[in-house]
Structure formats: structure tokens, C-alpha cells
VOMIDO-444686 format. One record per residue (C-alpha): residue in one letter; x, y, z; residue number from 1. Coordinates in nm, 3 decimals. Layout:
BEGIN
ATOM resn       X       Y       Z resi
ATOM    A       X       Y       Z  NUM
...
***
This chain:
BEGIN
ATOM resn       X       Y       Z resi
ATOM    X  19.684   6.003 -10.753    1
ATOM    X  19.808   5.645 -10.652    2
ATOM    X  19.802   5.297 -10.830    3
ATOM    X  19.512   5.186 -10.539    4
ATOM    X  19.331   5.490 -10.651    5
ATOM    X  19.349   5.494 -10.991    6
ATOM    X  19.277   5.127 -10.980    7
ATOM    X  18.938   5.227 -10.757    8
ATOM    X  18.876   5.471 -10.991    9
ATOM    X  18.887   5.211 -11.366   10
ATOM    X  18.696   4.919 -11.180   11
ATOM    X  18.394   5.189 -11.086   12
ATOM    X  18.359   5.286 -11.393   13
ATOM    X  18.399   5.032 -11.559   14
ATOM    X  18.078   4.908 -11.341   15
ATOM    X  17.913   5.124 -11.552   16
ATOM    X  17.699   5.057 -11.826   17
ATOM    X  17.770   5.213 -12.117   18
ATOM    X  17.422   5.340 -12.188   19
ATOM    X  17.385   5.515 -11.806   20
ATOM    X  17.804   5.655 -11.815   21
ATOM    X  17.706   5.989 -11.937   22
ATOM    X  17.389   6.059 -11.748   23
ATOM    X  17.623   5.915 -11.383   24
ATOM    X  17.942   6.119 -11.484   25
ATOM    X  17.709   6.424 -11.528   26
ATOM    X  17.511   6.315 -11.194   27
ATOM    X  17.890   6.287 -11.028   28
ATOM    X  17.945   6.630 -11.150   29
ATOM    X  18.311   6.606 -11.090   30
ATOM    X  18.447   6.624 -11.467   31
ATOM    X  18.341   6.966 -11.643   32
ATOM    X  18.159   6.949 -11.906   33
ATOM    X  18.431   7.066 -12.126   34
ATOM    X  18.633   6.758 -12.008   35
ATOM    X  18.323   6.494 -12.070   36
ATOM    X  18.313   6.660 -12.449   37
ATOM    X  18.651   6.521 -12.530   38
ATOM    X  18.565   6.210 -12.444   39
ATOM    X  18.460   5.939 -12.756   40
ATOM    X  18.157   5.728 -12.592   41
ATOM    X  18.125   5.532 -12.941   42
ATOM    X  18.449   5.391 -12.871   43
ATOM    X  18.521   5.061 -12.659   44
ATOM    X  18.491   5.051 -12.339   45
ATOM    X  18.814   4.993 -12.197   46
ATOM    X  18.956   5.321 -12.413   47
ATOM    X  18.653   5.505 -12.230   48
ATOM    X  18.723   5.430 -11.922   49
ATOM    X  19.130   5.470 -11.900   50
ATOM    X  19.075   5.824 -12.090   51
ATOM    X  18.822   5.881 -11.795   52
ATOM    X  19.158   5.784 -11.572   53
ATOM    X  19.366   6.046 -11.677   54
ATOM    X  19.109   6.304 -11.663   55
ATOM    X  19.043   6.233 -11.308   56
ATOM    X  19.427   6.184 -11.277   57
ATOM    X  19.450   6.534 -11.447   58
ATOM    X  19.200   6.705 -11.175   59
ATOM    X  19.369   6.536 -10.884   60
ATOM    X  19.083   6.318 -10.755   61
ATOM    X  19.061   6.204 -10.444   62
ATOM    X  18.952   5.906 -10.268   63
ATOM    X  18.627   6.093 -10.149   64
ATOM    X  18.564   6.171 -10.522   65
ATOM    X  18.594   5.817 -10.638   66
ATOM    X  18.349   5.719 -10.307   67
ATOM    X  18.089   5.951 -10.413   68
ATOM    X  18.122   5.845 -10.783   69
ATOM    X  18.088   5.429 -10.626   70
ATOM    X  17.802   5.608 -10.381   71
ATOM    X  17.599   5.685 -10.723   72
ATOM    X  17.635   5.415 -10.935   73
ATOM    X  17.486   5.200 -10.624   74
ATOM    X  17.200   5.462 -10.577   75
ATOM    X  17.125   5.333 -10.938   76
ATOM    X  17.154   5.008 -10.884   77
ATOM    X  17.010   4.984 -10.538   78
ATOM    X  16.796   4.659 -10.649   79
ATOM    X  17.169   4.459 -10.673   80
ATOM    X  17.227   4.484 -10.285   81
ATOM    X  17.028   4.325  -9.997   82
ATOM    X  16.880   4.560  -9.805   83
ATOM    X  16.859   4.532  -9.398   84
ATOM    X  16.626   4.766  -9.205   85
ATOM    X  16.707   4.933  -8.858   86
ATOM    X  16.479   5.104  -8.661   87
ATOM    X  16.617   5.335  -8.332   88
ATOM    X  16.389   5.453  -8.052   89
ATOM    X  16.430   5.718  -7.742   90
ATOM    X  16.395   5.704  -7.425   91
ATOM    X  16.081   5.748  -7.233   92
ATOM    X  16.111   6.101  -7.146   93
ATOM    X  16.341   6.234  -7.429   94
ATOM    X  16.241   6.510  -7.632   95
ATOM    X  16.265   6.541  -7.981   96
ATOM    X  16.587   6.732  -8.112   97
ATOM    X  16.587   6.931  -8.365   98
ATOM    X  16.818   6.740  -8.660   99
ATOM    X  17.134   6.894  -8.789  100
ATOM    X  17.279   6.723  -9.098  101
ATOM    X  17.606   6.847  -9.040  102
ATOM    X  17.667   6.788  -8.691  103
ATOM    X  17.537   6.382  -8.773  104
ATOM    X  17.813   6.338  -9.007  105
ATOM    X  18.044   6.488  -8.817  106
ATOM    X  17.945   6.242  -8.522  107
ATOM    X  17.895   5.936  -8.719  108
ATOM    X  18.239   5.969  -8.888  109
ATOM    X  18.389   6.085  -8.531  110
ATOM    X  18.287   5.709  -8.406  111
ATOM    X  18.371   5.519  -8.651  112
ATOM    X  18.750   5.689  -8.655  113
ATOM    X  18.785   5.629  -8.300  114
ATOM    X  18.711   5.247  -8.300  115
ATOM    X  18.870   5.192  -8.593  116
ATOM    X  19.196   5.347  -8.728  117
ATOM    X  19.133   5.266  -9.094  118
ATOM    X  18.838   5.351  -9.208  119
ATOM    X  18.713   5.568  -9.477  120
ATOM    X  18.363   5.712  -9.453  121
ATOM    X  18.157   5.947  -9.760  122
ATOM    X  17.853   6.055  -9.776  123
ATOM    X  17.608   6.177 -10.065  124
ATOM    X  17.275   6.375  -9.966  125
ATOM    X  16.928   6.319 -10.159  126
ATOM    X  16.680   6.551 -10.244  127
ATOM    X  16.431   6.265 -10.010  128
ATOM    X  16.609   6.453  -9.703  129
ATOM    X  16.835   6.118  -9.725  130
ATOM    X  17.216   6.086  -9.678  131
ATOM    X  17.374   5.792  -9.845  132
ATOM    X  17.635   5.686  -9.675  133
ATOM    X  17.931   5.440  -9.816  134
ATOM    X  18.202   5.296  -9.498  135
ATOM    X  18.474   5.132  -9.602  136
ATOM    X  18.620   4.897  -9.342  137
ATOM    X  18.995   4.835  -9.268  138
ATOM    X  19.144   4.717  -8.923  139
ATOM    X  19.367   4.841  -8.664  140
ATOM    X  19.638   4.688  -8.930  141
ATOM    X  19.432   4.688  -9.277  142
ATOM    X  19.428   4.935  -9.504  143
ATOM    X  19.016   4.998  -9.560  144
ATOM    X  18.896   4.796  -9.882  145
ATOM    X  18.731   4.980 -10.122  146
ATOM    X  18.566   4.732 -10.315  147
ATOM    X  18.350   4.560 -10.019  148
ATOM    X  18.200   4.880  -9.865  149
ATOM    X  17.905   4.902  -9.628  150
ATOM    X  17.621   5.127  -9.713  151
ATOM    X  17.380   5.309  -9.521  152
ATOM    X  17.069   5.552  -9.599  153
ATOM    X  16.931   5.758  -9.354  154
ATOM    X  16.606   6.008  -9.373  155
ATOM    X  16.647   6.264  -9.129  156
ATOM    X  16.459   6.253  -8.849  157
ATOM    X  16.307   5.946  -8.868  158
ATOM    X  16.406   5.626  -8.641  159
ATOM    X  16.438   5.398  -8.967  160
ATOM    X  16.786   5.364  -9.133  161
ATOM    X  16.869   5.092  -9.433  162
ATOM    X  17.197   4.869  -9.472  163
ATOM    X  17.310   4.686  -9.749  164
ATOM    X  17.536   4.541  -9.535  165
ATOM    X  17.867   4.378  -9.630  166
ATOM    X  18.032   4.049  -9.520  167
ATOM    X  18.212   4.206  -9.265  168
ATOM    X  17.932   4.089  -8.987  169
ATOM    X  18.142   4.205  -8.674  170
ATOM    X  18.126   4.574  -8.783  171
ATOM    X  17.762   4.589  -8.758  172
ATOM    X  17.772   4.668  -8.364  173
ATOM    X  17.970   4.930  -8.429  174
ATOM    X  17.747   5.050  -8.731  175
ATOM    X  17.429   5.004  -8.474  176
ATOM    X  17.644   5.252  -8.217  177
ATOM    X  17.724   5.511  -8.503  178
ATOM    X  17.368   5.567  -8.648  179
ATOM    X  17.208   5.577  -8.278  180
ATOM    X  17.381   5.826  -8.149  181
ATOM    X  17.466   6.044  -8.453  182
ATOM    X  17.085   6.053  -8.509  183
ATOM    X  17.032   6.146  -8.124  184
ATOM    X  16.804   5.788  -8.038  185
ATOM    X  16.860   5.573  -7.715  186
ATOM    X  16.841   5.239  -7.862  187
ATOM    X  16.889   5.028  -8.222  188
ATOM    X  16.708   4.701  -8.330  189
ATOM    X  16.782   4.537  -8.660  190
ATOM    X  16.407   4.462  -8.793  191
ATOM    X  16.286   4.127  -8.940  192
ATOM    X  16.233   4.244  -9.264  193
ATOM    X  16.490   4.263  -9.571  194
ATOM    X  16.436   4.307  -9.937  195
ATOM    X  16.670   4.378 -10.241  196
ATOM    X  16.360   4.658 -10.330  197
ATOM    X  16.477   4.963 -10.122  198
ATOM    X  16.189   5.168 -10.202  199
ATOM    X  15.951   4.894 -10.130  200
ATOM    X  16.080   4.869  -9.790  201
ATOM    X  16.103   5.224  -9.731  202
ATOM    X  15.737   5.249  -9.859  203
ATOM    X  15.630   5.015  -9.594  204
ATOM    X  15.807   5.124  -9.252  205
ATOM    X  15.715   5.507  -9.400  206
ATOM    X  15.346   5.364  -9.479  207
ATOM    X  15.336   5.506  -9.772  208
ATOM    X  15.113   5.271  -9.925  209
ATOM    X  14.746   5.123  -9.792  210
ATOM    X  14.618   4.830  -9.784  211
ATOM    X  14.286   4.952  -9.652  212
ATOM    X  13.988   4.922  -9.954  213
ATOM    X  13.786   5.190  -9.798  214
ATOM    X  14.059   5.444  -9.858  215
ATOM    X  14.079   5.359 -10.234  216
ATOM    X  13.721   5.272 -10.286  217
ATOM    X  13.571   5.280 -10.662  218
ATOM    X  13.215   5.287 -10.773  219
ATOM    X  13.307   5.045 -11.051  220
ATOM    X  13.114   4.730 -10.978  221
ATOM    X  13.285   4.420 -10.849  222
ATOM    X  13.240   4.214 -11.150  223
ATOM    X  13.373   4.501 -11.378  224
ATOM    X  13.695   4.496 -11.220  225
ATOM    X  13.986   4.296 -11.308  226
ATOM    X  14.308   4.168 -11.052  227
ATOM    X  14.479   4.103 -11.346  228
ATOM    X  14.441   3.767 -11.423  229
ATOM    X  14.363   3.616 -11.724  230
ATOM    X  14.245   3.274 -11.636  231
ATOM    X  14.072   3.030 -11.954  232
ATOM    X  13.854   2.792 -11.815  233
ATOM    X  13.615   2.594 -12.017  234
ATOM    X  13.239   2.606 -11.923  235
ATOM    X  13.169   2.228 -11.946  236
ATOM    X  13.441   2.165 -11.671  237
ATOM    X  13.382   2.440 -11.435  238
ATOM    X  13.044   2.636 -11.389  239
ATOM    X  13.148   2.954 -11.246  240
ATOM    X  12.961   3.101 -10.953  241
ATOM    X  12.977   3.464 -10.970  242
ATOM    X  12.826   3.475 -10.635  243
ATOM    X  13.120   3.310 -10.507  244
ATOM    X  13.384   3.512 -10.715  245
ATOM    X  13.234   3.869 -10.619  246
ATOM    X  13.297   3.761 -10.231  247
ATOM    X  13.727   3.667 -10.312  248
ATOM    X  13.741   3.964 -10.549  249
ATOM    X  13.578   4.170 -10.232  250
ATOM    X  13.749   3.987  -9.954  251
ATOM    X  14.072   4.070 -10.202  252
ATOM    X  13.995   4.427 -10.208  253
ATOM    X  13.962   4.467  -9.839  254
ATOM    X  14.314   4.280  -9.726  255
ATOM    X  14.483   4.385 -10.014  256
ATOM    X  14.355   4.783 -10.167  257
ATOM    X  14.344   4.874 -10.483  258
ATOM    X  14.700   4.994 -10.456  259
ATOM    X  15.021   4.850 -10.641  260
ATOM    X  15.198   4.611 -10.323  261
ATOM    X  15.541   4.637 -10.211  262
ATOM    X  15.787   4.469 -10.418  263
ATOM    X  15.907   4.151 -10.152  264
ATOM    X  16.066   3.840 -10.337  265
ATOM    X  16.050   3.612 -10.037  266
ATOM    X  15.881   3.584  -9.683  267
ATOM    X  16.076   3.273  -9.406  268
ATOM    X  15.866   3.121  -9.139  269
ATOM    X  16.073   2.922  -8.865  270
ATOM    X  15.829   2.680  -8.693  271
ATOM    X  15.897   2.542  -8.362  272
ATOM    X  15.719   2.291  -8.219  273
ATOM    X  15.666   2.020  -7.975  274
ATOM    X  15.558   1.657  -8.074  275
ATOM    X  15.221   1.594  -7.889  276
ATOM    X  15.058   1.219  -7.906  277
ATOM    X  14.879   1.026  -7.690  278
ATOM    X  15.128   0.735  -7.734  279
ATOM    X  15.376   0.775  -7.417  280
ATOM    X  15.647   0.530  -7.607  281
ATOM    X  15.658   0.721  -7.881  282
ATOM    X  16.019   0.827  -7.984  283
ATOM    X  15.892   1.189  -8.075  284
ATOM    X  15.742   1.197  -7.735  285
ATOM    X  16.047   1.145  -7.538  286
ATOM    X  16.201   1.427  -7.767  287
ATOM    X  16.306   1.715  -7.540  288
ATOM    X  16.426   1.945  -7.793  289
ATOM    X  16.088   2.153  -7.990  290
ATOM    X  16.076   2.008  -8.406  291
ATOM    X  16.189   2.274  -8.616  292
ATOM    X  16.079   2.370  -9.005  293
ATOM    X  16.181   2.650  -9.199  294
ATOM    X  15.931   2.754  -9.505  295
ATOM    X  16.027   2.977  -9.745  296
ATOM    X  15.782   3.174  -9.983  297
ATOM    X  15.959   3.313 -10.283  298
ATOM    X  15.830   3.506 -10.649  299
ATOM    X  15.986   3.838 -10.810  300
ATOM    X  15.688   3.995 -10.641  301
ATOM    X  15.544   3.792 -10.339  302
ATOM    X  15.269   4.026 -10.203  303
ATOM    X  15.139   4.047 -10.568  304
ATOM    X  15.139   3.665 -10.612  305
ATOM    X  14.958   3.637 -10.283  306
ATOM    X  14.616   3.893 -10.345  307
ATOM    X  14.600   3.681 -10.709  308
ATOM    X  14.598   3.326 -10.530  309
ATOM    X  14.244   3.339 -10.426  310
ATOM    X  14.089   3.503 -10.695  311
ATOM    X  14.261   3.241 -10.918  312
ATOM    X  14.131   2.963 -10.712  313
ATOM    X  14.431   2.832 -10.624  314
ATOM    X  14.401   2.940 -10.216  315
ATOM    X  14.059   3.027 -10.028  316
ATOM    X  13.968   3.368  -9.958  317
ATOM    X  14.045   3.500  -9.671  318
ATOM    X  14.436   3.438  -9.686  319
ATOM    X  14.603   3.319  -9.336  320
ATOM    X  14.685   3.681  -9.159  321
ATOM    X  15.022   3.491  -9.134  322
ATOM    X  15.084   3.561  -9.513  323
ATOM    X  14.881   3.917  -9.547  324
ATOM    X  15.004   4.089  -9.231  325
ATOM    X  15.355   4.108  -9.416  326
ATOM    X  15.333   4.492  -9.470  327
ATOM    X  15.145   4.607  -9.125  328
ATOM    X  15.407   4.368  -8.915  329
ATOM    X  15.681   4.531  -9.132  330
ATOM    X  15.863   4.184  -9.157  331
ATOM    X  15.892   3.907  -9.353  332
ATOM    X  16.066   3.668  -9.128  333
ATOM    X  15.853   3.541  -8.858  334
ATOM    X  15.916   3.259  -8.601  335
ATOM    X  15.599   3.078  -8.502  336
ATOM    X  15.635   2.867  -8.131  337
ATOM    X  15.389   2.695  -7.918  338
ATOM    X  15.194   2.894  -7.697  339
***
């Protein structure tokens, strides 16, 4: 085992929190269990980790090892990566294939190799019918770096496929080329959506939530039910009108469900549009070029904040479809022109 590997191999694990090492060495499954039982977790960390070393050192680990070991400690830390989504499409008259694992590795690492002559590719399946997969990117006359890695789940045969991508922006063409047509699709689209919360993005291009009420209706009366909030208002000031509140809570219901939302911490609106007034010699009039915003909504858990605004009073009930269409347009960056 060489210095870069061994190197690869401490600054993993020494990712690793000391409270999660044992259960990820045991997910790794690379070190017997004989091997992990010599090994003092009460001592410090750096004395972990380099006894770790030489027991990898002593198996003869290889870089493949160490890249499935890196794979799993990001599968448990997904939430520390941006997340991109991709979604592929056939053609028109294409059939569906039947999917073969194997041979889509095979391809996708076949592609890669042939654009680029450094590059190290591993992959990890799920039990989700998902393959993690972990590129490492070099050039034609860079060894591939380890520690800035691309990664990539896929669900078998689906068209969806989700990228934590890294800075390296001019491999993502590439990336695009591998996934189409390893996974046997005609075409690849990067979506407008992105989320550190990987399961909250697979749960909405997989609709695996629903924001319909009817689905999740309950015979517990309007006014019984809570969103959550726990809002003191004093009588004298505001008379409550529980008229009024039954309509948000039901107008809440029906945009938003019963169910838990999608975690989403932010949602970007580009607006683009042209000055109109009635004074010719106006400086904005002569402007040829549209006026341009960006808004930004942000919270630890947007589409939550959002169904609690109008119950809370804070926003009217219904919400613009511009802020609760999030989940059905699967995308949270939207760019709003003039007709």
C-alpha cells in the first residue's frame, strides 16, 4: 500500500465520528471482526485511526476498498453535500429494456476511461435497488484526486439520477453522457431543483408523498386539529373568528395534506421584466435590456414554514401557486418573464 493510499485511507477515517466508527467499519465489512476486536475505541482518536492503518496496510487494501469505505461514510452523511437532480428520457418509439446492473457499470466506467485516462470510478449497491457511485477525476496529465470526488446515485430503471456534484464543472457533460447511455435513455436534462435533503428530493420526483387532502382525509373536526403552532394572542387585542380560521386551516389541508413536506431549505425566483409607464421620457422606458430581481426564500424546512404562514396569519390563505407548486413542478428555481 502507498503513502497516497495510506494517506486516503487516515483522512477517511478520521472523517469519522467516533460514536458512528464501529457501526461504518462493520457496514464496510472489510476488517474481520477478529481484526476490529483488537482495536481500543476508548483510546484517542489519532491512535484509532493509524492502528486502523496498519490493519488495512496488513490486508493489502486497495484503492477500491478505501472508495467504498469514503462511498459509506457519505451515504451517512448525505445531508453535508448539495444534491443536483437529473432526469433522462427515450426516444419516441424506444422500448423499455430490461436493466442489467452489471452491464451499466461496466458501460458507465467504460466511458468515463475512454475520455479520460485518469480516472477512478467505485460503486456501492443499496438495498433501494440504488448504486452509489463515487468518480474521482484526474486529467489526461493528473493523477485522479481522491479527496474532491463526484458522486452519483442511481435507482434502476428509473430516468432520475442524483449528483452531489464537485467543483470540477467541465466534467459534468461527460457525467450527463455516462449515466444516459449506461442506463439505456436518449437524452439528459439537469432539473431545476437541488436540495442538501437527498431523500426529500427523491421523495418528490418518486412522488412518494401527497399533497392531496382527500387522500389523507380524517374525521377529526377542523377545529380539533392542530398545524402545529402555538400562537398566544390576547383576547382584548384580537377577537378571533373561527369562521375565518376553519377556512385557512381547510384551504391548508387541501394545498398542503396532512402529510410531513419535503425537507427544502430554499426556493430562487429570477424575475425578468420590462419597465412599462406611460411617461415616453422616462429613463426606464428607453431601457432595452428586461429589469432583473432575484428572490430567495430560505428556512431549515421551507415547505413546512410555508403551510404554517397562513394559519399563523402572517400570509392569506390561499398561498400564490408560485410558492405551493414547489413539489408538483419538482423545482425550486423558477424564472418568471413577461408574457
Amino acid at each position: 500500500m502507498d503513502e497516497a493510499l495510506a494517506e486516503f485511507i487516515k483522512r477517511t477515517l478520521l472523517k469519522i465520528p467516533l460514536t458512528e466508527m464501529t457501526t461504518i467499519l462493520k457496514a464496510w465489512d472489510f476488517l474481520s471482526e477478529n481484526q476490529l476486536q483488537t482495536v481500543n475505541f476508548r483510546e484517542r482518536k489519532e491512535s484509532i485511526v493509524q492502528h486502523l492503518a496498519l490493519l488495512c496496510e496488513e490486508k493489502h487494501a486497495s484503492l477500491n476498498d478505501a472508495a467504498i469505505l469514503d462511498i459509506i461514510y457519505t451515504q451517512v452523511h448525505r445531508h453535508q453535500k448539495m444534491w443536483d437532480v437529473f432526469q433522462m428520457s427515450k426516444g419516441p418509439d424506444e422500448d423499455v429494456d430490461l436493466f442489467d446492473m452489471k452491464q451499466f457499470k461496466s458501460t458507465f466506467k467504460k466511458i468515463l476511461q475512454r475520455a479520460l485516462k485518469n480516472v477512478t470510478v467505485s460503486f456501492r449497491d443499496t438495498e433501494d435497488n440504488a448504486v452509489w457511485i463515487r468518480i474521482a477525476w484526474g486529467t489526461q496529465y493528473t493523477k485522479p484526486n481522491q479527496y474532491r470526488p463526484t458522486y452519483v446515485v442511481y435507482h434502476s430503471q428509473t430516468p432520475y439520477a442524483f449528483a452531489s456534484i464537485s467543483t470540477l464543472k467541465r466534467n459534468v457533460p461527460l457525467l450527463g453522457q455516462a449515466l444516459m447511455i449506461a442506463s439505456k435513455h436518449h437524452q439528459i436534462t439537469k432539473m431545476d431543483l437541488r436540495s442538501r435533503y437527498l431523500d426529500s428530493l427523491k421523495a418528490i420526483v418518486f412522488k412518494q408523498y401527497n399533497q392531496n387532502f382527500e387522500t389523507h382525509y380524517s374525521a377529526t373536526p377542523l377545529q380539533e386539529r392542530s398545524l402545529g403552532l402555538d400562537i398566544n394572542m390576547d383576547s382584548r387585542i384580537i377577537h378571533e373568528n373561527i369562521t375565518e380560521k376553519e377556512k385557512v386551516q381547510r384551504i391548508t389541508l387541501e394545498t398542503f395534506g396532512d402529510c410531513p413536506q419535503p425537507q427544502l431549505e430554499f426556493a430562487q425566483y429570477k424575475l425578468e421584466t420590462k419597465f412599462k409607464s406611460d411617461l415616453n421620457a422616462s429613463i426606464l422606458a428607453e431601457r432595452k435590456e428586461p429589469l432583473r430581481c432575484l428572490i430567495k426564500f430560505s428556512s431549515p424546512h421551507l415547505l413546512e414554514a410555508l403551510k404554517s404562514l397562513a394559519p399563523a396569519g402572517i400570509a392569506d390563505a390561499p398561498l400564490s401557486p408560485l410558492l405551493t407548486c414547489i413539489p408538483n413542478k419538482r423545482m425550486n428555481y423558477f424564472k418568471i418573464r413577461d408574457k
